[in-house]
Each structure stands twice: as structure tokens, then as C-alpha cells.
C-alpha positions as CSV (number, residue, x, y, z in Angstrom):
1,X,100.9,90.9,117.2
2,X,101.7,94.2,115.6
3,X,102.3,94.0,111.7
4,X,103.1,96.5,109.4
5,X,101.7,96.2,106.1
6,X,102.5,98.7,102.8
7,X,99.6,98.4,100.5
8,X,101.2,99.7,97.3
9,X,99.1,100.2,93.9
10,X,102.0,97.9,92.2
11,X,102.9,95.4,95.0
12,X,102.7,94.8,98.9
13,X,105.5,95.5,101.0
14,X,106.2,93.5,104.4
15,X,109.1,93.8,107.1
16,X,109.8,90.4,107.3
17,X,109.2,88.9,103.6
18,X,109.7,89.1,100.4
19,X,106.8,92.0,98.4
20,X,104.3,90.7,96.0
21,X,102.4,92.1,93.2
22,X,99.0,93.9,94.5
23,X,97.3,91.0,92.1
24,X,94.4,88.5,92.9
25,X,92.6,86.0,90.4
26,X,89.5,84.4,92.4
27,X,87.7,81.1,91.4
28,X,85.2,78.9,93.1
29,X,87.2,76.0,92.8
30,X,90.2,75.3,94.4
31,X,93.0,76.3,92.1
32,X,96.2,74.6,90.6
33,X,99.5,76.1,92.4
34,X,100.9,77.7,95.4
35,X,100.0,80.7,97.2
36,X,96.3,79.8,97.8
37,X,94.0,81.3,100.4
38,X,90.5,80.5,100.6
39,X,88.4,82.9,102.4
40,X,84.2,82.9,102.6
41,X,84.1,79.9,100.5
42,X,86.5,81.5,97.7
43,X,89.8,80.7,96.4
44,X,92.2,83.4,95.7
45,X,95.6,83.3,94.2
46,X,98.2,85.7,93.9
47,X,98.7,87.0,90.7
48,X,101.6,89.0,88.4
49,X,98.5,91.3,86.8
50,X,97.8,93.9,89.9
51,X,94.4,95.2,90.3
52,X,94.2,98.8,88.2
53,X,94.4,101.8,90.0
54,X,92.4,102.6,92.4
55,X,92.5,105.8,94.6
56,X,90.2,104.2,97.1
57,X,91.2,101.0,98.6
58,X,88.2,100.5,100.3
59,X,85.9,100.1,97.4
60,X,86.0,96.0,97.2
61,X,87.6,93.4,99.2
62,X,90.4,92.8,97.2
63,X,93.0,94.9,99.4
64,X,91.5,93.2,102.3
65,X,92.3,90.0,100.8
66,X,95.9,90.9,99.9
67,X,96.2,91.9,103.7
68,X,94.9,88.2,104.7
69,X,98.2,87.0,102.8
70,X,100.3,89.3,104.0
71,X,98.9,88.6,107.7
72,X,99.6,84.8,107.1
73,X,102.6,85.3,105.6
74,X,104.3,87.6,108.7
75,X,102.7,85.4,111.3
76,X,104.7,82.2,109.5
77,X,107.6,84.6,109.2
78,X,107.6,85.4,113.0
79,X,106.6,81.8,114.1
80,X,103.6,82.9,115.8
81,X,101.1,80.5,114.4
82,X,98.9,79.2,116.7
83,X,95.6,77.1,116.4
84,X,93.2,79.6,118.5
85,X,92.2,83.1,117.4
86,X,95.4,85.6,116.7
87,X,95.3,89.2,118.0
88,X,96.7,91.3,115.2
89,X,97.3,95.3,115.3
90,X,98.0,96.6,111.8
91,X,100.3,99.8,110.6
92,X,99.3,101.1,107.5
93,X,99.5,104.0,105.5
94,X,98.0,106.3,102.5
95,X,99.9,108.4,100.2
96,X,100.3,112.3,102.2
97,X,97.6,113.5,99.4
98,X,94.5,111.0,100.8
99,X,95.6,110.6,104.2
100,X,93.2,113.4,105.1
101,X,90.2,112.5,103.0
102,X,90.8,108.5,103.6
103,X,92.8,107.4,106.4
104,X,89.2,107.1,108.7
105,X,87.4,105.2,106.0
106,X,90.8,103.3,105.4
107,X,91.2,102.8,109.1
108,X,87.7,101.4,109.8
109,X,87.8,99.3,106.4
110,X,89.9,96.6,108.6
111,X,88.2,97.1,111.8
112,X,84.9,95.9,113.5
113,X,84.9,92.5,111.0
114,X,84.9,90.2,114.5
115,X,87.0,87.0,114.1
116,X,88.0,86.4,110.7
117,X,89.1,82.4,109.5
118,X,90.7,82.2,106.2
119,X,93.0,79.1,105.4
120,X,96.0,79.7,103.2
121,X,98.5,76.7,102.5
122,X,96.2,74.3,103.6
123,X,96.4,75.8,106.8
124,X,93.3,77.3,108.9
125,X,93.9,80.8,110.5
126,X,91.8,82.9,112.6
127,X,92.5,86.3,113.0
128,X,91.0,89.5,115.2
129,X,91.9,93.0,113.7
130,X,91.6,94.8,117.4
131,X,93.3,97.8,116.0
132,X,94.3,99.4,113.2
133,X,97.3,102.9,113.1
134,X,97.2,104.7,109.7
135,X,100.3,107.1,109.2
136,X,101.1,109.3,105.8
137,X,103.5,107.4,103.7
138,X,106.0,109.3,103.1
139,X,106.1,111.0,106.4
140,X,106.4,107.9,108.1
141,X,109.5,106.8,106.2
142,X,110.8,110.2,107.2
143,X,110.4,110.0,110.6
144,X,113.0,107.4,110.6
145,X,115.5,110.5,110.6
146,X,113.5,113.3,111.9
147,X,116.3,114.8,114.8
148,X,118.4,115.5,111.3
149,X,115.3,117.2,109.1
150,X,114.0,119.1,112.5
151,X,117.2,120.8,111.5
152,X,116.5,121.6,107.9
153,X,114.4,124.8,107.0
154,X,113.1,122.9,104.2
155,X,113.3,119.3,102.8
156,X,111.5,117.2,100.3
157,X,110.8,113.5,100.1
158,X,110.3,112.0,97.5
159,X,108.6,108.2,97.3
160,X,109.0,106.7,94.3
161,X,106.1,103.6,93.8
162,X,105.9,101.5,90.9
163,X,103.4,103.4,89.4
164,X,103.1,106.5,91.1
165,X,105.5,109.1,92.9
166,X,104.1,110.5,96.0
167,X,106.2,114.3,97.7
168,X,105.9,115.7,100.5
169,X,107.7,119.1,101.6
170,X,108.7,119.9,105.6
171,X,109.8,122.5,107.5
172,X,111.7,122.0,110.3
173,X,110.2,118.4,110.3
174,X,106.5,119.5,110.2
175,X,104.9,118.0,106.7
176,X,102.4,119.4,104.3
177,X,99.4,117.0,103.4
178,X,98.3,118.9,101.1
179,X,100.2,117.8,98.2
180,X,99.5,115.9,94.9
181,X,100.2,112.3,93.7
182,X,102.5,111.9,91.0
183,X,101.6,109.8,87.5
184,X,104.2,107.2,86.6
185,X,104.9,108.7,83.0
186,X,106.1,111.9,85.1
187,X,108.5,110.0,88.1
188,X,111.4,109.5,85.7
189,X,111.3,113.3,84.6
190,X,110.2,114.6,87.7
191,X,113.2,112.8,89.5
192,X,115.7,113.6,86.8
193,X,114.7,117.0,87.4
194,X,115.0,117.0,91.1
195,X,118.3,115.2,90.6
196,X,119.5,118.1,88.4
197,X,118.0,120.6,90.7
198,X,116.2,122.4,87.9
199,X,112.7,122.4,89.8
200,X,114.1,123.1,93.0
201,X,113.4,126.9,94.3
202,X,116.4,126.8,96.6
203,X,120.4,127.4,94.9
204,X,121.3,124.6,96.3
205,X,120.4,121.2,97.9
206,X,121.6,118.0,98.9
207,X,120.6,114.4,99.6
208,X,119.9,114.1,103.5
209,X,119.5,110.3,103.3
210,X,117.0,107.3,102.1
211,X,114.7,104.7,104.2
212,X,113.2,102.3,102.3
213,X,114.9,100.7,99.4
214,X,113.7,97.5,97.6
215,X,112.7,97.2,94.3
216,X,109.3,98.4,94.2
217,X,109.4,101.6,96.2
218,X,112.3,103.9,97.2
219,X,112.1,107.3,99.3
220,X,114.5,110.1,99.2
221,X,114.9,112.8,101.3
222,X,116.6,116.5,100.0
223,X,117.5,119.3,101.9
224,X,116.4,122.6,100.3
């Protein structure tokens, strides 16, 4: 079962369910409440407070945990539960500035683990990561209309996170990496200026389209 899984530094985007804060509180004991997985004789619950920023997810097993819930929760949503041991192939992604430096680490942090059993809603799972696709963020989103930006000299897009604002720049479809992550006291001036097109080089520019559009993360694309 392929599944596609955002891990945002505010919350965790899915294509069939609702997002949920990036947020875990873990106990030994069974907790009061819903959303409860248990997982290597732990008990973790999803929780409002995400985890701080961190630049490398790989660090702990928290992320890996969030992407136990989400597995569960797209398996549910697809109705593919099934007693024996579920064949899952993941698509995730890294913000365009650490997809170079990260995206093996990142790649390999879900791999190799065997059979993993969890058991969230009072409900056992086992799962086999047999593969794992890491794309650039942004990039990915704009693939969704790349015959149209093929046939811009230059655009920008521009993903707007809860916390954080990752651009990228193409040409002619083809993306720079190399770019920085933006701070979220700088995404509301940093858009309002692109929106004003007061840090744009070009004279003039104009909005090609947008992909992804809930209310945690949004991506625009601009012509330049």
C-alpha cells in the first residue's frame, strides 16, 4: 500500500484524513482518551503542543511514531486493514534546503526496521516499510503543473508551513536546492512582499497557480 505522508514541523499532513499537530506526550501507562497507540511497550497520545523544531527528523523516534499514526490512520481510511503483516511504501519529503544533506539519512530512518506491531485504537497492526521515495517539498507540489512552468523562464514557489516558509526558484521547470528555509516571524513579510512584488527582480509577475491548500500549509507558484 503506497501512502503519502507530509511530516510538517507544525502538523502532519495525509491524502485521505484530516492533519494533526506534529505533538506526542508518552507514558507507561495506558492513558485516559482517544487517539492512543502503544508501540514497544509505550503509550503515546497525540498532542496540541508539537515537538520544537527540529532540522533533523531523524534524531529520536518521535516522527517515526507520528508516522505509525498516520500509517494506521490511512490504512482505516482506505479500508485495508487486515490481521496479517501490511506491505506499506511511503512518499515523503524534506524542505528543498535538506533534501540534499538528509533525504538518505531521512530515507533509511524508516527502512530496514523488519516487521513493525503497534496497536492503536485497541486495535493490533503490523506493518513492513519495504520502501521508502523522498521528493523535495516544494518541488513535488510543483510538479503537479510542470507542462505550464516548463514554459516559464523563471518561477518561484513559495510553501508556506506553520512555522516556517520554504522557496524554491525554477527555470524552465528545473529547481534549485540550494536555497534557504524561511523563519516564521519573516513568512508574513516575506509574502506581503512577494505579493507586492517589491523583492521580485523581474517588472512583472503573476500567480501561475496553487496545489496544496489546507490550513496548515499552502504553496504558490509565481511567474517571474
Amino acid at each position: 500500500m503506497l501512502i503519502a505522508i507530509d511530516h510538517g514541523n507544525k502538523s502532519v499532513k495525509l491524502p485521505r484524513g484530516d492533519p494533526f499537530v506534529s505533538g506526542l506526550v508518552e507514558s507507561e501507562v495506558a492513558p485516559f482518551g482517544k487517539d492512543v497507540l502503544k508501540y514497544r511497550g509505550r503509550y503515546y497520545q497525540l498532542s496540541d503542543h508539537r515537538i520544537p523544531y527540529h532540522r533533523d527528523k531523524t534524531e529520536d523516534e518521535r516522527f517515526f511514531v507520528l508516522t505509525l499514526f498516520a500509517i494506521a490512520r490511512e490504512i482505516n481510511a482506505a479500508g485495508r486493514y487486515t490481521a496479517g503483516t501490511i506491505q506499506v511504501q511511503l512518499a515523503v519529503g524534506l524542505p528543498p534546503a535538506h533534501f540534499g544533506a538528509q533525504h538518505q539519512a531521512f530515507t533509511s530512518y524508516f527502512l530496514g526496521r523488519g516487521p513493525v506491531s503497534f496497536v492503536f485504537h485497541q486495535r493490533p497492526y503490523s506493518i513492513l516499510i519495504n520502501d521508502v521515495a523522498c521528493f523535495p517539498q516544494s518541488y513535488a507540489a510543483a510538479v503537479t503543473i510542470l507542462p505550464t512552468l516548463q514554459n516559464e523562464p523563471r518561477a518561484l514557489v513559495l510553501d508556506i508551513g506553520g512555522f516556517t516558509a520554504d522557496y524554491l526558484q525554477l527555470r524552465n521547470g528545473e529547481g534549485n536546492l540550494k536555497l534557504k528555509k524561511v523563519p516564521f516571524p519573516q513568512v508574513r513579510s516575506a509574502t506581503t512582499s512577494l505579493m507586492e512584488g517589491r523583492r521580485l527582480s523581474a517588472t512583472n509577475w503573476q500567480m501561475a497557480g496553487g496545489v496544496k491548500n489546507c490550513p496548515f500549509s499552502i504553496s504558490f507558484f509565481f511567474s517571474l
